[in-house]
N, C-alpha and C positions, 0 to 999 in steps of 0.2 A: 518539149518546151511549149506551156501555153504562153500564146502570143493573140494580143488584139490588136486589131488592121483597122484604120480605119483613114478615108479620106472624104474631103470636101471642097465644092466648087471647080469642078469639074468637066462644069458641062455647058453652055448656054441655052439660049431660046430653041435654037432648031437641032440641038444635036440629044442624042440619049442623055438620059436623068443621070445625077450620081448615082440613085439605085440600081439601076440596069447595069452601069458601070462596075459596080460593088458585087453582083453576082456574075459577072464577066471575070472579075477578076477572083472570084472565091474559086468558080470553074478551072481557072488555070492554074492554079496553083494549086490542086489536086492532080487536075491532069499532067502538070510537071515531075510529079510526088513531091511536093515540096512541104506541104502540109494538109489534113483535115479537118476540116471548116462547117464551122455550124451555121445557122440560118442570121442574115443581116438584119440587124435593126435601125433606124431613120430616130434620130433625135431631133428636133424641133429646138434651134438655137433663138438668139434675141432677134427681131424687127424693128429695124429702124433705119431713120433715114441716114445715118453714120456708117449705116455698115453694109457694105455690097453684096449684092447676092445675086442669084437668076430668078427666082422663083420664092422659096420660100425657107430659104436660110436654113437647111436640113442637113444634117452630116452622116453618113453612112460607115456605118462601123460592124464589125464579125469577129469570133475568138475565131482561132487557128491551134491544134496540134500541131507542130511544125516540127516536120524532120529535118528540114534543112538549120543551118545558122541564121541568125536574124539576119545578117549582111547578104547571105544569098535572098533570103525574103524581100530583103529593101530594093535589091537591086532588080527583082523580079518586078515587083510593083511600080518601081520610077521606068523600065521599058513598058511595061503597060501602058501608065498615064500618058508617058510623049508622044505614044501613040497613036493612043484614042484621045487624049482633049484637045477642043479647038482651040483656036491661036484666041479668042477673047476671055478663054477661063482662066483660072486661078489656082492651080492645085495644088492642095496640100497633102502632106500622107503624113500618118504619126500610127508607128509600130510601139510597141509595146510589148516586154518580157516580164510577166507577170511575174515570178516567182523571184526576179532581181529588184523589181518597182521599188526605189528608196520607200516612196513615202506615197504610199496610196491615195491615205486620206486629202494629201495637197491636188490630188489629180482627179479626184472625186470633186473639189470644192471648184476647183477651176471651171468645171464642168458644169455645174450648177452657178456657179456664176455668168457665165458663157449665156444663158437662158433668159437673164436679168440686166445686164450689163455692157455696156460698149469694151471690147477687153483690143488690145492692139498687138502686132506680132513679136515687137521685143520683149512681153511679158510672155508670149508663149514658150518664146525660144528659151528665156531664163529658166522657165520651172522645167521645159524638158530638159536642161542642161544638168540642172542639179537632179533629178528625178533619176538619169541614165536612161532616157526614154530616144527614140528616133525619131526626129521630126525635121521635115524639109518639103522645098517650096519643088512644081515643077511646071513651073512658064506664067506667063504673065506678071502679076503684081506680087504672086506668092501667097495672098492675103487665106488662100483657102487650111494655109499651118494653123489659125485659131481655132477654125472648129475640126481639122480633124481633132487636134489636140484634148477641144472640149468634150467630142464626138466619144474616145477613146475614153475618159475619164464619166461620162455617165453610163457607158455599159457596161464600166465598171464597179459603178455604185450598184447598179442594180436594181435603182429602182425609174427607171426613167425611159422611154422608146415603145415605139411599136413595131413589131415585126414587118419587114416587107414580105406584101404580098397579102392576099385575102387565104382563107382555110375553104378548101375544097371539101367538103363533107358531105353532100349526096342527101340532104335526109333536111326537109324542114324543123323536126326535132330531134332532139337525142339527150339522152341519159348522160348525168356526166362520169360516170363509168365510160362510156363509150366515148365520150371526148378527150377523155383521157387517156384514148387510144393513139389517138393524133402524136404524131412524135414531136408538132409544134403545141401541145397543149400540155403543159404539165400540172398546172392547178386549176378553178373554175372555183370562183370567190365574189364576192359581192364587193363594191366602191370600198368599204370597209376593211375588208381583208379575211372574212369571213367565209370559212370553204364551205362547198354545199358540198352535202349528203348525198354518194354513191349514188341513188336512184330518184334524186331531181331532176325533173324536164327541162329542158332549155329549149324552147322556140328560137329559133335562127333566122336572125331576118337581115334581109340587108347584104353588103361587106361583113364577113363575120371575121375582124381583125384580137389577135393576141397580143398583150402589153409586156415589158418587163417589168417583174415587181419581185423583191426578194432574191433576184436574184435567177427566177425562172420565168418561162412563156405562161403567162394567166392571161383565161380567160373571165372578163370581167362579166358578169350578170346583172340586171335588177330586175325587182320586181314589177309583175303586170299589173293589172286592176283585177283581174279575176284570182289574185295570189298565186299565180305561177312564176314563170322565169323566162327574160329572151338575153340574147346577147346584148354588149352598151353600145351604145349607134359610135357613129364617127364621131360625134358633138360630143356625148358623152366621155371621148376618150382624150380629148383637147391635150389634156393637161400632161400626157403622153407625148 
């Protein structure tokens, strides 16, 4: 059963991020057997003064193989949350069994709306209702059900998030042959969508972070002033 996991608002000022949260809980739920889990991505939801957050309004979301039943998934996930978040969070979980998802495309636009717009959690709770999606509150105001829900709906578009976590690669440059050895790198493309050529250089400077686009982990490139190639900085990936 593919299933995407994903929760938000979690955490406050002095306690661990959703992100660290997010690979806490991908850990245990492997360690359970309950399923196998791919690498988390952070979506970047709306900012504004309507709508509460810790930090920076990011929702953390993972697909899941999942041997277990969604019900045993859920119920893994809400003993996690009560556990780890503090009494001032907000947390939401929103599970997702892709291959039953009514209507994808309503849980993609949501998601993409979520990015742009103040959305509130009676409209969340509607569309996972009709969608046959899992989504619930656990402690505080509950508020964090919007963006898991949004969370869960742009890694499912596919084209939206940045991987948690920088790429450890050892090597100021590399080929993207060789980058493409990374099991978090599956394409190496330009702002456009333009793959580069097997035996292009990539200078790596910085954070060298992976986006979702298409669908997979890309790594974005531009070009230098002497016509080569480095990875896109942080700025460069905003819109991620």
């Amino acid at each position: 059963m593919r299933v995407l996991l994903c929760i938000d608002d979690t955490d406050d000022l002095e306690s661990p991020g959703t992100g660290q949260l997010a690979d806490r809980l991908r850990s245990i739920l492997e360690t359970k057997g309950l399923a196998r889990c791919s690498y988390v991505t952070r979506h970047q939801l709306f900012v504004h003064p309507a709508i509460p957050y810790t930090s920076h309004n990011s929702a953390m979301c993972f697909e899941a193989d999942a041997t277990a039943s969604r019900d045993d998934l859920v119920l893994a996930c809400a003993q996690f949350l009560r556990a780890v978040a503090p009494p001032a969070a907000d947390p939401g979980l929103c599970v997702v069994d892709v291959d039953l998802l009514r209507d994808p495309a309503s849980l993609a636009r949501f998601g993409r709306r979520a990015k742009r717009e103040v959305l509130d959690k009676q409209m969340a709770y509607r569309l996972a209702h009709a969608l046959g999606v899992h989504l619930s509150e656990h402690g505080g105001t509950g508020q964090g059900v919007i963006g898991a829900l949004a969370g869960a709906g742009l890694r499912l578009d596919g084209n939206d998030g940045r991987l948690r976590g920088a790429l450890e690669l050892g090597a100021e440059a590399l080929s993207v042959a060789r980058l493409l050895q990374h099991p978090h790198v599956e394409a190496v493309c330009t702002a456009r969508g333009e793959a580069l050529p097997p035996d292009a250089q990539v200078r790596l400077v910085g954070k060298v972070k992976t986006v979702r686009r298409g669908g997979k982990a890309v790594l974005l490139a531009a070009r230098e002033g002497t016509g080569g190639w480095r990875n896109c900085s942080k700025e460069e990936l905003e819109g991620y």
